[in-house]
LOVOMAR-528624 format. One record per residue (C-alpha): residue number from 1; residue in three letters; x, y, z. Coordinates in steps of 0.02 Angstrom, whole numbers, plus 50000, padded with zeros to 5 digits. Layout:
// residues N
NODE     i    aa       u       v       w
NODE   NUM   Ala       X       Y       Z
...
// end
This chain:
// residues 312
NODE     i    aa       u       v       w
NODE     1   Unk   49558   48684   49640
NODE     2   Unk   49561   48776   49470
NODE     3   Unk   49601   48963   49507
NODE     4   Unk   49606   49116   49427
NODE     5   Unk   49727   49233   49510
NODE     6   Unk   49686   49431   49512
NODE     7   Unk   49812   49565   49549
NODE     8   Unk   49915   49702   49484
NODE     9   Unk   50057   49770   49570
NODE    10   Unk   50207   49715   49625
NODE    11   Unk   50142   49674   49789
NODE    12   Unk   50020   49553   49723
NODE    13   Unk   50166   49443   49667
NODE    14   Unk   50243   49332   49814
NODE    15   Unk   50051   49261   49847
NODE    16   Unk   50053   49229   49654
NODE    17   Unk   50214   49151   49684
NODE    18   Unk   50132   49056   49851
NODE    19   Unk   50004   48980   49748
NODE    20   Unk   50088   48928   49590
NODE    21   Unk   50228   48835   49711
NODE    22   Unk   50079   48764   49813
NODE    23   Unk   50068   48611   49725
NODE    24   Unk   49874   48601   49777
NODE    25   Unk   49807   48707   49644
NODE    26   Unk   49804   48738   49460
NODE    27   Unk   49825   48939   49413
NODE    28   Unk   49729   48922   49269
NODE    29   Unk   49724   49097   49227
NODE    30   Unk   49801   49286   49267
NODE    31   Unk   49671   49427   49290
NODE    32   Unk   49751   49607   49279
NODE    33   Unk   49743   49786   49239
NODE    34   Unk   49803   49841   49069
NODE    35   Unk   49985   49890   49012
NODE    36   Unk   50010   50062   49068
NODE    37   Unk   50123   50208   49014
NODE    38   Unk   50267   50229   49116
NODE    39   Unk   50444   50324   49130
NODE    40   Unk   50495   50458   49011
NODE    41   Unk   50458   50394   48831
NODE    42   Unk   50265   50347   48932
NODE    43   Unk   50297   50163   48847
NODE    44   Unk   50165   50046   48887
NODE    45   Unk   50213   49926   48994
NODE    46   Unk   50149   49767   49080
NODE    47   Unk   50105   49747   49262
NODE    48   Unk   50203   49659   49375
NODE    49   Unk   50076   49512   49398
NODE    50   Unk   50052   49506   49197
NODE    51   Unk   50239   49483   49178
NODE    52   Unk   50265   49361   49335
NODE    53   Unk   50138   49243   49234
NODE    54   Unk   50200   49289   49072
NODE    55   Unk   50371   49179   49137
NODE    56   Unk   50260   49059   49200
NODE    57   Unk   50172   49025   49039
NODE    58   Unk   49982   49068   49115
NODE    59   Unk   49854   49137   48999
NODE    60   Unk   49828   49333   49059
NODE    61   Unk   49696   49418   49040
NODE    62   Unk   49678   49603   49034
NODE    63   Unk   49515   49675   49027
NODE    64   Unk   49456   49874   49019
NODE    65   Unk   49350   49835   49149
NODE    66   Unk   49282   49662   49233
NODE    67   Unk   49108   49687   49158
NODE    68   Unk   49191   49690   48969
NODE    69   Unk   49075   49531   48900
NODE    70   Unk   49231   49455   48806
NODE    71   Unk   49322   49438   48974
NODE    72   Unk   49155   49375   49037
NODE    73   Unk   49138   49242   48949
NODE    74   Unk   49335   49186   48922
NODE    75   Unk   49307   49165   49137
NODE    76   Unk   49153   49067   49098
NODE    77   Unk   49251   48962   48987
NODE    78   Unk   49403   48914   49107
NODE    79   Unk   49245   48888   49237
NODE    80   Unk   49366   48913   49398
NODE    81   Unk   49328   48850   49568
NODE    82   Unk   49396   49000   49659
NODE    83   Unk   49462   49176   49625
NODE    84   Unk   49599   49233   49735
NODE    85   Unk   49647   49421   49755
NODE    86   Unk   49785   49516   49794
NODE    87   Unk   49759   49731   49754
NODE    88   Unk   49679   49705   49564
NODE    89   Unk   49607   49862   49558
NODE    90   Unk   49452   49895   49494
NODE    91   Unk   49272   49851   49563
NODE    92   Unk   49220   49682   49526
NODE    93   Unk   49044   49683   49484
NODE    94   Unk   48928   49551   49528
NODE    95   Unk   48913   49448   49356
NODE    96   Unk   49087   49405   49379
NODE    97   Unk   49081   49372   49585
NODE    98   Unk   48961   49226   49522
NODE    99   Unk   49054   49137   49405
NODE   100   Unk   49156   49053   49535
NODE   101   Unk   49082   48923   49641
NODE   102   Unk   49171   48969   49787
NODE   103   Unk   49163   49164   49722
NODE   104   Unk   49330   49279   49745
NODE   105   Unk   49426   49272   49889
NODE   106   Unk   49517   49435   49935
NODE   107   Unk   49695   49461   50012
NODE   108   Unk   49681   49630   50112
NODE   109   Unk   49831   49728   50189
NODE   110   Unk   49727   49757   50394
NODE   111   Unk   49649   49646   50527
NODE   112   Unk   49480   49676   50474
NODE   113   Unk   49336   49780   50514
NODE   114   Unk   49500   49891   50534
NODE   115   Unk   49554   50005   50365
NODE   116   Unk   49436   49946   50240
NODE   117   Unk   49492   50040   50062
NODE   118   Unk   49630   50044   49955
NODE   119   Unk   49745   50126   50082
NODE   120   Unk   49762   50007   50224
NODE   121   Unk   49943   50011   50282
NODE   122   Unk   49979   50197   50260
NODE   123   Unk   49831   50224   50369
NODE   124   Unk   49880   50108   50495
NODE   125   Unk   50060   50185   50494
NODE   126   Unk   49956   50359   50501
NODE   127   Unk   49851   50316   50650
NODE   128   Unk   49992   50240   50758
NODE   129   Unk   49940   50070   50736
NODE   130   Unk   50076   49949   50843
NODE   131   Unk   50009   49776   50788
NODE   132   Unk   49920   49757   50607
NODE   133   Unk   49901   49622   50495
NODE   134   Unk   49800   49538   50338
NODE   135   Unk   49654   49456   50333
NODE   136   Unk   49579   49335   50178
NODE   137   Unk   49402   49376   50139
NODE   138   Unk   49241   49318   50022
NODE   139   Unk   49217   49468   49910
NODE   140   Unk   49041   49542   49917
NODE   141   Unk   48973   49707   49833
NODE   142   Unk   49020   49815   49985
NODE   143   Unk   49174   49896   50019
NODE   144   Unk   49307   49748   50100
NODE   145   Unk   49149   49708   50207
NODE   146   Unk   49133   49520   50168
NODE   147   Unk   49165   49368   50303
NODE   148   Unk   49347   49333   50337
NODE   149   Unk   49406   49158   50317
NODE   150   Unk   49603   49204   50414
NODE   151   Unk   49709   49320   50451
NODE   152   Unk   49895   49333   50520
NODE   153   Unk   49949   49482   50636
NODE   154   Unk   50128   49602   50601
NODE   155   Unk   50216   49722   50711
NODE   156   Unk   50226   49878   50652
NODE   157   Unk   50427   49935   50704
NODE   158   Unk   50451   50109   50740
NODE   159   Unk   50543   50153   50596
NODE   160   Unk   50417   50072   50459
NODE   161   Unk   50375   50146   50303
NODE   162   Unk   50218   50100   50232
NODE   163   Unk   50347   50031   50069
NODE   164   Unk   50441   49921   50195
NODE   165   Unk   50282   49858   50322
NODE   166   Unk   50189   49821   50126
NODE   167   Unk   50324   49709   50107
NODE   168   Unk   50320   49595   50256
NODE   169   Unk   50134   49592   50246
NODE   170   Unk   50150   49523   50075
NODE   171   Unk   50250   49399   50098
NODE   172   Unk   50153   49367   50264
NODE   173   Unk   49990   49354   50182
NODE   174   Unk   50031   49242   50033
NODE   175   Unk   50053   49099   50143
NODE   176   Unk   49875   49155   50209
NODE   177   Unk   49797   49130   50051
NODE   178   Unk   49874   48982   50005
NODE   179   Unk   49828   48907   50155
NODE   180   Unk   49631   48975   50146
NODE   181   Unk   49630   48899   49959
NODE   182   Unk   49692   48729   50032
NODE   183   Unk   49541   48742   50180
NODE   184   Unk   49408   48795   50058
NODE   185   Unk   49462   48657   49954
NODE   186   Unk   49471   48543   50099
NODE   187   Unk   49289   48607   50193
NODE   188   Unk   49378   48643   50334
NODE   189   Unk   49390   48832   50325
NODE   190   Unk   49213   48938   50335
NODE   191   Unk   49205   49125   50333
NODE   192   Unk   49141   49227   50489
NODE   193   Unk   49050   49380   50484
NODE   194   Unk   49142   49550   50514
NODE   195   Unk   49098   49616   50687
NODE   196   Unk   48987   49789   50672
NODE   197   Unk   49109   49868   50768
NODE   198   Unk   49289   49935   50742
NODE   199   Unk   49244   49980   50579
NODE   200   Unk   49384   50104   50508
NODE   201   Unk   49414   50182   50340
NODE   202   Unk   49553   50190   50229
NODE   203   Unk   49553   50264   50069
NODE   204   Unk   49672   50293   49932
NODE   205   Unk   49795   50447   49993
NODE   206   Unk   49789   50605   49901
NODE   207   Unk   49924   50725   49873
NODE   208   Unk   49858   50853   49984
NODE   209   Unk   49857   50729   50138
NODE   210   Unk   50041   50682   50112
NODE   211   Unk   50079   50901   50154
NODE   212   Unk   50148   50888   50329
NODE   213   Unk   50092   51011   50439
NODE   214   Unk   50199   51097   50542
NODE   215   Unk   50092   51141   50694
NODE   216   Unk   50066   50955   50714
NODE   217   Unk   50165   50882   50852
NODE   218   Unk   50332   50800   50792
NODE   219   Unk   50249   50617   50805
NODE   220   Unk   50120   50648   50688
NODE   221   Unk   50263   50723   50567
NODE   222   Unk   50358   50557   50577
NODE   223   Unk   50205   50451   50552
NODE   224   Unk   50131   50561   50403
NODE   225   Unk   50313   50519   50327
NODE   226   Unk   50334   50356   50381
NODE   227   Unk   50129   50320   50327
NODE   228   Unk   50169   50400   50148
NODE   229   Unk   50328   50330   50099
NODE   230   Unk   50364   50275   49965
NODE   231   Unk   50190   50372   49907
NODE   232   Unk   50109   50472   49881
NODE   233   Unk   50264   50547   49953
NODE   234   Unk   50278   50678   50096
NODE   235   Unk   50302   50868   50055
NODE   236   Unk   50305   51021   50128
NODE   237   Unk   50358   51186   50021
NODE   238   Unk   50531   51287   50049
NODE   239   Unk   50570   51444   49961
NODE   240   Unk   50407   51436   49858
NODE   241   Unk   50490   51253   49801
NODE   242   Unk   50377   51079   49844
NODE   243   Unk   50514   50982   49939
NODE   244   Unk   50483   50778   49965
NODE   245   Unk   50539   50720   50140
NODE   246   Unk   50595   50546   50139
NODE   247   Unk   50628   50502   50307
NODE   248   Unk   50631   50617   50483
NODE   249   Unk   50676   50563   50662
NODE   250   Unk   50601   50643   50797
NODE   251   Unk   50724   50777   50927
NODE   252   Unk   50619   50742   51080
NODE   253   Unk   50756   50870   51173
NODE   254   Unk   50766   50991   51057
NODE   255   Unk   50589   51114   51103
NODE   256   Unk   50674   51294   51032
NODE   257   Unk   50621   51304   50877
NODE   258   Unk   50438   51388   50804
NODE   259   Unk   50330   51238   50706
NODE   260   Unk   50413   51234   50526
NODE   261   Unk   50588   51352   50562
NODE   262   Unk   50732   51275   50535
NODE   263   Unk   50907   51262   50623
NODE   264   Unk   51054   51186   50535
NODE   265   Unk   51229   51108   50639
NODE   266   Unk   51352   51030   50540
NODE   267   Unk   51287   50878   50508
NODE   268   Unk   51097   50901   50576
NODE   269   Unk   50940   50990   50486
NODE   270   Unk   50820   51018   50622
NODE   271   Unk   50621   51083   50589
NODE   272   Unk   50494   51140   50728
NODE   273   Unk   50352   51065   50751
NODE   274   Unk   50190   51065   50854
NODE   275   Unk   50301   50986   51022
NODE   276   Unk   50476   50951   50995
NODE   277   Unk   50586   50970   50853
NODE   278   Unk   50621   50821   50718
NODE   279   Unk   50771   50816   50612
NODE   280   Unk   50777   50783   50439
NODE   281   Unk   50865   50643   50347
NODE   282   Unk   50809   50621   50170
NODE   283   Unk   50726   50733   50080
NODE   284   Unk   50719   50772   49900
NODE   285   Unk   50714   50937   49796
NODE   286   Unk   50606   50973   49660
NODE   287   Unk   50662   50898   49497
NODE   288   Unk   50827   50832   49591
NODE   289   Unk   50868   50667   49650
NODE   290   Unk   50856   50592   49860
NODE   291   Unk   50988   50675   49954
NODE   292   Unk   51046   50680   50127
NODE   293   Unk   50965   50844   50210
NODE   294   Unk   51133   50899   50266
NODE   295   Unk   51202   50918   50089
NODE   296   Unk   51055   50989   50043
NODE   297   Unk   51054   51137   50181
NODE   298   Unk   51242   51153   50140
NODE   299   Unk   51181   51177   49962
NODE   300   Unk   51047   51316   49997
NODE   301   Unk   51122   51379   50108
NODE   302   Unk   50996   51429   50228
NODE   303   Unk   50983   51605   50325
NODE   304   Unk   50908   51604   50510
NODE   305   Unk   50745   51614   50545
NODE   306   Unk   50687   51541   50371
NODE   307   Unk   50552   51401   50379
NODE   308   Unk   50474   51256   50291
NODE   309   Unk   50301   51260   50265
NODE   310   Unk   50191   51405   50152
NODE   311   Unk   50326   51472   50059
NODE   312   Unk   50435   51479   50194
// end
């Protein structure tokens, strides 16, 4: 089939890579977000997917917005069987869902009905998930609601970040939608329905839900940080100071210490929380660089009784 591939980040890339080694299918074409400003001098720069086909000499096309009537028509033009997508984002609207006779087919980060949004895998992470997975879906108007033509199923280990599960899942799920392009080429592959029930939400993380609370038992604490690493990134405040924790392991012995007060040993930071203690490991200072929590309560030097948390 004649595809054009849509995606942005660098997650999109290895089913990019899936396709283009398929050997089934022509990429005709590269749909992605515009350069953006990045790092200190805010230089515009391309996305991962725009520079990934960029090497592989593929046209790429970077529209405002999918309605823009230039973009429109260029998609007319190149006429593609299918659309695959892996995390494009922006809205597709339905003038371009019908140029493609076998519309846009969707690689998304759950097992659907579950965590439909942009947020899939820090949810799952959030809500304790043990098994997840992705699924390959037609694209309709609603929100990831469309029938599923596969999905493949991941463990979720109990150390995950949302950063390292991403990355399995993405490697995971480009062999999914190579192999869905290959049955809806072949007519052997038709899309099912979404059951009514399990549906679950997921959207995009804000800053305010990666602020740990400290009442919370310690499990929640380690799956808010596992769930928002690498980002939005998990805070708290100390001294006034927004402080990112990195990574945390649970003390399910230690049960002395008030939610958010801290206790430093030689080489251990421990916090209070909800239940049990949790100790931290990583964490990162404002406008400093990731340290090992040790150093850093070496460095502060902090007095009893002092906690993380509103000012603390």
């Amino acid at each position: 089939m004649k595809l054009v591939f849509a995606g942005t980040p660098e997650v999109a890339v290895p089913a990019l890579d899936a396709l283009l080694d398929s050997g089934r299918h022509e990429v005709a074409a590269v749909v992605t977000r515009p350069d953006a400003p990045a790092g200190r001098g805010r230089r515009l720069i391309a996305s991962p997917v725009a520079e990934r086909a960029a090497e592989a000499g593929i046209e790429v096309l970077k529209p405002a917005t999918p309605r823009d009537e230039k973009f429109l028509a260029r998609l007319r033009e190149i006429a593609p069987d299918c659309c695959p997508v892996v995390a494009y984002g922006a809205l597709l609207p339905r003038v371009a869902l019908d140029v493609p006779a076998h519309g846009w087919v969707n690689l998304h980060f759950s097992l659907l009905p579950a965590w439909r949004g942009a947020a899939p895998v820090q949810h799952a992470l959030m809500a304790g998930d043990q098994i997840t997975g992705a699924s390959t879906f037609l694209i309709e108007e609603g929100l990831d609601s469309g029938p599923v033509y596969g999905t493949v199923t991941e463990e979720v280990r109990p150390t995950d970040t949302s950063g390292d599960l991403l990355t399995r899942l993405a490697l995971a799920g480009s062999g999914l939608l190579a192999a869905t392009m290959d049955g809806i080429e072949d007519g052997t592959l038709t899309a099912v329905r979404q059951p009514a029930e399990g549906v679950s939400l997921a959207p995009k993380l804000t800053v305010e839900d990666a602020r740990v609370d400290w009442s919370a038992p310690a499990l929640r604490v380690d799956r808010v940080v596992r769930g928002c690493t690498p980002a939005p990134g998990a805070w708290t405040l100390f001294r006034g100071e927004r402080l990112k924790l990195i990574s945390v392991r649970p003390l399910p012995d230690r049960e002395d210490l008030a939610p958010g007060e801290l206790a430093v040993a030689k080489n251990e930071v421990a916090v209070g929380s909800g239940s049990h203690a949790v100790e931290l490991v990583w964490i990162q200072p404002q406008g400093k660089k990731p340290m090992r929590a040790a150093d850093w309560a070496r460095g502060v030097r902090i007095e009893a009784g002092e906690r993380l948390g509103d000012g603390g």
